[in-house]
VEXKOLSE-185200 format. One record per atom (N, C-alpha, C): atom name; x, y, z; residue number from 0. Coordinates in Angstrom, 2 decimals, m for minus. Layout:
N
NODE   atom         x         y         z   seq
NODE     CA         X         Y         Z   NUM
...
//
This chain:
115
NODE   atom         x         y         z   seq
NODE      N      0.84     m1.17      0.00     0
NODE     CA      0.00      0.00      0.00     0
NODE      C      0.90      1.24      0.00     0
NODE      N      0.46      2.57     m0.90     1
NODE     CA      1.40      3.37     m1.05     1
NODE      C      0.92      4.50     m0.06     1
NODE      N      1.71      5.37      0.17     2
NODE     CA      1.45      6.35      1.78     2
NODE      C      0.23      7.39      1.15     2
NODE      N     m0.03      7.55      0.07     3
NODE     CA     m1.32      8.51      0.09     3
NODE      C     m2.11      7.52     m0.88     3
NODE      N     m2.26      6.43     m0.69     4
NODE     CA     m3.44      5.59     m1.39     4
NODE      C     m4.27      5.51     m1.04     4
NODE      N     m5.77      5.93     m2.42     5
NODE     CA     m7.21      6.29     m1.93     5
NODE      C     m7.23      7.46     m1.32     5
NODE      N     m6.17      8.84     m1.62     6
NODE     CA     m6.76     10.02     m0.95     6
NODE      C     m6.33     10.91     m2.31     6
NODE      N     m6.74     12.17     m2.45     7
NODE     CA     m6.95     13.03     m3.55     7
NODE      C     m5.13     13.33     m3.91     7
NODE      N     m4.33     12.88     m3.28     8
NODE     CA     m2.85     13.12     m3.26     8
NODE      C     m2.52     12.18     m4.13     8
NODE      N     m3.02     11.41     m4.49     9
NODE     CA     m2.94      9.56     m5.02     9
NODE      C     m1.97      9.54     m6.06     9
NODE      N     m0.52      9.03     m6.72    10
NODE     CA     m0.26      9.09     m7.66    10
NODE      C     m0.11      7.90     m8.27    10
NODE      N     m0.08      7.37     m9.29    11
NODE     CA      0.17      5.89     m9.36    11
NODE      C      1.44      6.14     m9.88    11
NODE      N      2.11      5.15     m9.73    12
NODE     CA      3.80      4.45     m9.73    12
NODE      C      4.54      5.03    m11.20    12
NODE      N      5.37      5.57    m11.01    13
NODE     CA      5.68      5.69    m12.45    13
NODE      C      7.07      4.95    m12.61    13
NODE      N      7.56      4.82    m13.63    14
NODE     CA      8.65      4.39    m14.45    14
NODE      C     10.05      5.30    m14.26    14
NODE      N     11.10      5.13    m13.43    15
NODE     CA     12.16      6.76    m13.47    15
NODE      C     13.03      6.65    m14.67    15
NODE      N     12.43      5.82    m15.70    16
NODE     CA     13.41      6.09    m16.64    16
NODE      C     12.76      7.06    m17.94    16
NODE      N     11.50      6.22    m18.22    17
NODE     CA     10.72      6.37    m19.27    17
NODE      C      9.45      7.80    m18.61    17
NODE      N      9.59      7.48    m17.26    18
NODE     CA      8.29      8.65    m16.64    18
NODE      C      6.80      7.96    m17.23    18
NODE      N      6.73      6.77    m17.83    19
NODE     CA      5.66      6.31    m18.29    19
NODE      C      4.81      6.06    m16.59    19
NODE      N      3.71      5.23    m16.47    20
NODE     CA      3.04      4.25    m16.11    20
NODE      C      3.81      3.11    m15.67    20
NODE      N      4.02      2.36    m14.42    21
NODE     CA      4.75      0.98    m14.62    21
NODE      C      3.75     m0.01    m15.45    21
NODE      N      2.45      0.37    m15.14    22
NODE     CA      1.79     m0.59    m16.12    22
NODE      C      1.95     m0.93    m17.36    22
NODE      N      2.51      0.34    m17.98    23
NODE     CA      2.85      0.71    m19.26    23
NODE      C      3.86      0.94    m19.70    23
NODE      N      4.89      0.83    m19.05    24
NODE     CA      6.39      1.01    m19.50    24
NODE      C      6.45     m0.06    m20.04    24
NODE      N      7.76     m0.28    m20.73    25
NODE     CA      8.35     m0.88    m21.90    25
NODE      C      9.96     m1.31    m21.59    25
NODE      N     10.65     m0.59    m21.06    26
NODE     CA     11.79      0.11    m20.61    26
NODE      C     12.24     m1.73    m20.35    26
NODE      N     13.70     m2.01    m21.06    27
NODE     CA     14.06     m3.45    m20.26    27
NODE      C     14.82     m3.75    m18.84    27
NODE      N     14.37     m4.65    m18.65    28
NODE     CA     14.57     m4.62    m17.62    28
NODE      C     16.44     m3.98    m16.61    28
NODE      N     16.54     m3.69    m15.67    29
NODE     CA     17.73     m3.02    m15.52    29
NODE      C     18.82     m4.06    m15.60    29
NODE      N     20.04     m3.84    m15.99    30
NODE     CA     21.28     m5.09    m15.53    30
NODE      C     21.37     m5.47    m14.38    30
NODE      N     22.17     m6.39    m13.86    31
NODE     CA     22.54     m6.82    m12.77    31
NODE      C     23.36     m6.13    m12.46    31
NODE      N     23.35     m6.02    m11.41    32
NODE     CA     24.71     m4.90    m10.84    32
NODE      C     26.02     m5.92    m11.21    32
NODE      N     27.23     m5.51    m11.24    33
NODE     CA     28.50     m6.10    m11.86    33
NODE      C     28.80     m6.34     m9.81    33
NODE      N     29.37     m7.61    m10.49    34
NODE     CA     30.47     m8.31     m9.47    34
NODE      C     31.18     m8.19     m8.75    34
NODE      N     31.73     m8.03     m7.59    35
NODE     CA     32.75     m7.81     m6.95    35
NODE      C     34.18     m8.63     m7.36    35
NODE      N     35.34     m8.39     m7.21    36
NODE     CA     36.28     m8.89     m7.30    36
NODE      C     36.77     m9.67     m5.98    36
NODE      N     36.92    m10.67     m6.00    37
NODE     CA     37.80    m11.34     m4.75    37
NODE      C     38.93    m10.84     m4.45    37
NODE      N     39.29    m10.35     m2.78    38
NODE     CA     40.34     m9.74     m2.64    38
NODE      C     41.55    m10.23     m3.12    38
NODE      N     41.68    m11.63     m3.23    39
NODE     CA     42.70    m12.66     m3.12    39
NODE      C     42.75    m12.18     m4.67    39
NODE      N     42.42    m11.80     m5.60    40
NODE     CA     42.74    m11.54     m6.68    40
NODE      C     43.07    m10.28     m7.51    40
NODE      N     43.30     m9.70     m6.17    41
NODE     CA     43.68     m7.86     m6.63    41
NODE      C     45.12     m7.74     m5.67    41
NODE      N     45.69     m6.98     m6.23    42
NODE     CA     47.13     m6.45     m5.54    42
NODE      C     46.89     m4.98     m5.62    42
NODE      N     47.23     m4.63     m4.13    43
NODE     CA     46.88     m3.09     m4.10    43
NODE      C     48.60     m2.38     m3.82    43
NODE      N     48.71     m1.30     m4.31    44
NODE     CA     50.20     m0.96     m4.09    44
NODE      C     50.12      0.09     m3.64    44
NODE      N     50.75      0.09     m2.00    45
NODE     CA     50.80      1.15     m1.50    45
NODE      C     52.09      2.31     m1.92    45
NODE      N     51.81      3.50     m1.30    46
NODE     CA     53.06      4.35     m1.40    46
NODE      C     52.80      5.49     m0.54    46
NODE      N     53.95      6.30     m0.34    47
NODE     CA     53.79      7.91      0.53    47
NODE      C     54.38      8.55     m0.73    47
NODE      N     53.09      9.64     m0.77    48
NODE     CA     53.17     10.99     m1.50    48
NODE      C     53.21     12.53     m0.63    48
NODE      N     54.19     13.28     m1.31    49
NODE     CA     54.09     14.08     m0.83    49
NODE      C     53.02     15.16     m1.20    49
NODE      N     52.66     15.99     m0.70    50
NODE     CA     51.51     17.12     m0.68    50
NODE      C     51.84     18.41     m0.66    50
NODE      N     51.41     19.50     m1.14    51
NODE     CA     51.40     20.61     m0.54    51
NODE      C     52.15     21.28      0.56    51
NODE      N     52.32     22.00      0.67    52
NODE     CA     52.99     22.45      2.37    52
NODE      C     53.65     21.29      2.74    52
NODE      N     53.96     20.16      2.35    53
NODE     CA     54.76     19.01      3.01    53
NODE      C     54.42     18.02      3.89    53
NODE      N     52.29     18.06      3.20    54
NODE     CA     51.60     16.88      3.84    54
NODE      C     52.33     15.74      3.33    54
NODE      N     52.61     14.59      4.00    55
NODE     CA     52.16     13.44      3.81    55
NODE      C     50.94     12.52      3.26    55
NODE      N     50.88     11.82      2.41    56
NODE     CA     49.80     11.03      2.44    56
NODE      C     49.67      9.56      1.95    56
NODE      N     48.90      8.31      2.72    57
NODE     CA     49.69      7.67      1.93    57
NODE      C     48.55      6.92      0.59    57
NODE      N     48.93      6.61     m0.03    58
NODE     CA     48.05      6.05     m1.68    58
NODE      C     47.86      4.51     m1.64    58
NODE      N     46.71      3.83     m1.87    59
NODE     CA     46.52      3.02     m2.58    59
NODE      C     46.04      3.04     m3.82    59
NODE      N     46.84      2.24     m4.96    60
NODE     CA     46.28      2.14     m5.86    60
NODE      C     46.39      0.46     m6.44    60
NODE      N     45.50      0.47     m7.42    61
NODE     CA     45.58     m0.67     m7.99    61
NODE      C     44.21     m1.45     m7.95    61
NODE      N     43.54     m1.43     m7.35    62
NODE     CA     42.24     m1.88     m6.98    62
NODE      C     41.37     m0.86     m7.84    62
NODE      N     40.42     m1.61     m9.22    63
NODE     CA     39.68     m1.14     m9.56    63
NODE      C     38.19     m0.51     m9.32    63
NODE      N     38.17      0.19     m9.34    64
NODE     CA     36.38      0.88     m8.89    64
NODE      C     35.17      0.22     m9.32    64
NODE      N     35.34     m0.45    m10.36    65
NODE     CA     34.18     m1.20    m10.63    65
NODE      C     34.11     m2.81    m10.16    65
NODE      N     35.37     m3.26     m9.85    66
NODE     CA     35.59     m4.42     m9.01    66
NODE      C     35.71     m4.11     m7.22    66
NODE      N     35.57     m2.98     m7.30    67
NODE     CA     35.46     m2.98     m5.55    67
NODE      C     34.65     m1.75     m4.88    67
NODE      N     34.24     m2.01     m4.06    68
NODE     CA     33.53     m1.05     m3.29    68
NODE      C     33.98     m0.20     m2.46    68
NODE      N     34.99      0.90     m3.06    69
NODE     CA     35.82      1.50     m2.95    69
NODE      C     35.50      2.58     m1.54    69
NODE      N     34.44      3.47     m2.33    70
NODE     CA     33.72      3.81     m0.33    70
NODE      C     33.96      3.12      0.72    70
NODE      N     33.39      1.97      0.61    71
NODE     CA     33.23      1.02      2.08    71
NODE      C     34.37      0.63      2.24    71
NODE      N     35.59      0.26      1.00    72
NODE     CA     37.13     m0.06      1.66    72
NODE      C     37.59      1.37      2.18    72
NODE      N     37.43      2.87      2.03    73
NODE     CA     37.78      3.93      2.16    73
NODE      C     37.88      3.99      3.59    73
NODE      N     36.45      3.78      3.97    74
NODE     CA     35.63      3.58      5.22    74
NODE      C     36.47      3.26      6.53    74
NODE      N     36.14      1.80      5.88    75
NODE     CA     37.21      1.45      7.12    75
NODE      C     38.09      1.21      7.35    75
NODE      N     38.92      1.74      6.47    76
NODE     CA     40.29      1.68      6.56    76
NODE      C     40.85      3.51      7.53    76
NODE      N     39.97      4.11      7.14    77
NODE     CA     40.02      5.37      8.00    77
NODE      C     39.78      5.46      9.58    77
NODE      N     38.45      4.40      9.36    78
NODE     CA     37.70      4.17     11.14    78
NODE      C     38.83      3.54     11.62    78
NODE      N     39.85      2.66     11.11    79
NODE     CA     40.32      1.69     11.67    79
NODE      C     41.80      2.31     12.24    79
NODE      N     42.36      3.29     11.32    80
NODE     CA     43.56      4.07     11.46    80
NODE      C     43.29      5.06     12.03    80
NODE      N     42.07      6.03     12.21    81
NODE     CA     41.62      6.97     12.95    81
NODE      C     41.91      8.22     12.11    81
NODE      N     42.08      8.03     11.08    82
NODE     CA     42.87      9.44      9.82    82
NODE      C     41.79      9.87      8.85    82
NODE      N     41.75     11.18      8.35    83
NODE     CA     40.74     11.85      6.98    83
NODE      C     41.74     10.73      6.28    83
NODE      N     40.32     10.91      4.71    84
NODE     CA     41.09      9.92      3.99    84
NODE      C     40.20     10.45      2.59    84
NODE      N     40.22     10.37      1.49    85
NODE     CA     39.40     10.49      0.49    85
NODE      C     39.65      9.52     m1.19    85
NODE      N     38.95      9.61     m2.02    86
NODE     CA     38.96      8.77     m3.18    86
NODE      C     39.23      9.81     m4.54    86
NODE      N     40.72      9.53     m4.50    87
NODE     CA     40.83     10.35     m6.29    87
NODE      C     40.91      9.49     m7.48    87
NODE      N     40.15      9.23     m8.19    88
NODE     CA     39.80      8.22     m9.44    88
NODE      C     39.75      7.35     m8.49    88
NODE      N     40.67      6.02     m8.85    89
NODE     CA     40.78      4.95     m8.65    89
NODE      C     41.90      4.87     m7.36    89
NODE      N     41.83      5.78     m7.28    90
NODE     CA     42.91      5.77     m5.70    90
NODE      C     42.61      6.29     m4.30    90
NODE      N     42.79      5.41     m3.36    91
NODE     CA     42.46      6.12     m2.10    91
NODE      C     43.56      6.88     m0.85    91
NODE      N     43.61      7.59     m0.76    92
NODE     CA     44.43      8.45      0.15    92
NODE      C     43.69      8.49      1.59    92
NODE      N     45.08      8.49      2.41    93
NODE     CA     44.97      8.17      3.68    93
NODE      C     45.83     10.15      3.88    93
NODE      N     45.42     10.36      4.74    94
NODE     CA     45.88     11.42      5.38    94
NODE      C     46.93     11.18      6.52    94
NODE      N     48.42     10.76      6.37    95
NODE     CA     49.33     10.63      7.30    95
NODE      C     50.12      9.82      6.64    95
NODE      N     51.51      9.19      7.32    96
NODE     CA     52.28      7.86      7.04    96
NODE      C     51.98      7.00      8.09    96
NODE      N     50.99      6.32      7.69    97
NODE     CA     50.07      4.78      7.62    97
NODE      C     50.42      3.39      6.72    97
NODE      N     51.49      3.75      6.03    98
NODE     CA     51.61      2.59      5.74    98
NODE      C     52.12      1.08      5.47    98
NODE      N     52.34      1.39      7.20    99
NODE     CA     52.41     m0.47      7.96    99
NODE      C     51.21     m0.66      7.98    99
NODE      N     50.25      0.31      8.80   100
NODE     CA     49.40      0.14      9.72   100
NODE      C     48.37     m0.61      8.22   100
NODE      N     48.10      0.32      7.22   101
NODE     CA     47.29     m0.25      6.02   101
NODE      C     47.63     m1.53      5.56   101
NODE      N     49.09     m1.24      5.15   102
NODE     CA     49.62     m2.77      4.90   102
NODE      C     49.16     m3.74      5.47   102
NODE      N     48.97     m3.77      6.79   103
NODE     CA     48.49     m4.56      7.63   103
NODE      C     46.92     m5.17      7.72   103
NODE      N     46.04     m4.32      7.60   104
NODE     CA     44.62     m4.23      7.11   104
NODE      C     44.14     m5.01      6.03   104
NODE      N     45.13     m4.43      5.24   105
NODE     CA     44.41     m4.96      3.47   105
NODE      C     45.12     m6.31      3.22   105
NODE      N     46.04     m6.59      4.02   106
NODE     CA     46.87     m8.34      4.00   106
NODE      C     45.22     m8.97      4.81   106
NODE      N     45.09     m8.47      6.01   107
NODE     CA     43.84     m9.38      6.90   107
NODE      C     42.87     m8.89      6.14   107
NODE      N     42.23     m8.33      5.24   108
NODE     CA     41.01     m8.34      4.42   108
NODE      C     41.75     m9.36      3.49   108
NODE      N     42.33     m9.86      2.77   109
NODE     CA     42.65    m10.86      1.88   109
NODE      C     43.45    m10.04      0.47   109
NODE      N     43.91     m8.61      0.68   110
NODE     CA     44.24     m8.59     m0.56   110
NODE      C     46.23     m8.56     m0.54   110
NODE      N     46.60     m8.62     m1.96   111
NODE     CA     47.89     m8.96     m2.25   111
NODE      C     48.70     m7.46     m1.97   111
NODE      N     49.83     m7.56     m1.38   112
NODE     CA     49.72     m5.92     m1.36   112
NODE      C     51.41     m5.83     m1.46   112
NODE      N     51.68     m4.81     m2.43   113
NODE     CA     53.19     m4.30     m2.68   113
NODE      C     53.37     m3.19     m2.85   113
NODE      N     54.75     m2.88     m2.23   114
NODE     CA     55.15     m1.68     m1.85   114
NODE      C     55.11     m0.98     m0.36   114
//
């Protein structure tokens, strides 16, 4: 039951691609979302870059964005080190020199890791 069903607010369901009718859309059906990659089958390569004013920071790269769920590895790899951290393309930056402490992380999540 939809939250204003049977009152003058009423809309019926539409389509967000086509804006049709769902009754009446056409639209095929959506893909499957794509796959994750098994950690055991990615090698991530760490490094320290320098920054600006003479931040530190340290980089993973190598781990593709469409094989991984790059947010949620961002995530907690930040909660876990206690550091800002953010995602440029395909790379994630840690805010500090972290990287034993990562090294360490992404070996116990299962991935291959050099550098």
């Amino acid at each position: 039951m939809r939250l204003l069903e049977g009152t003058a607010w009423d809309r019926p369901p539409r389509c967000e691609r086509c804006e049709r009718l769902e009754s009446e859309c056409q639209c095929p059906p959506l893909a499957a979302p794509s796959t994750l990659i098994p950690p055991k089958q990615q090698t991530a390569r760490l490094a320290l870059e320098k920054r600006k004013k003479g931040k530190l920071v340290t980089v993973v790269r190598g781990l593709s964005a469409t094989g991984n769920d790059l947010p949620a590895l961002l995530s907690r790899l930040k909660t876990t080190i206690g550091a800002g951290g953010t995602i440029e393309g395909e790379e994630l930056e840690i805010q500090g020199t972290h990287l034993e402490r990562v090294r360490h992380l992404l070996e116990q999540m299962g991935y291959k890791v050099k550098g």
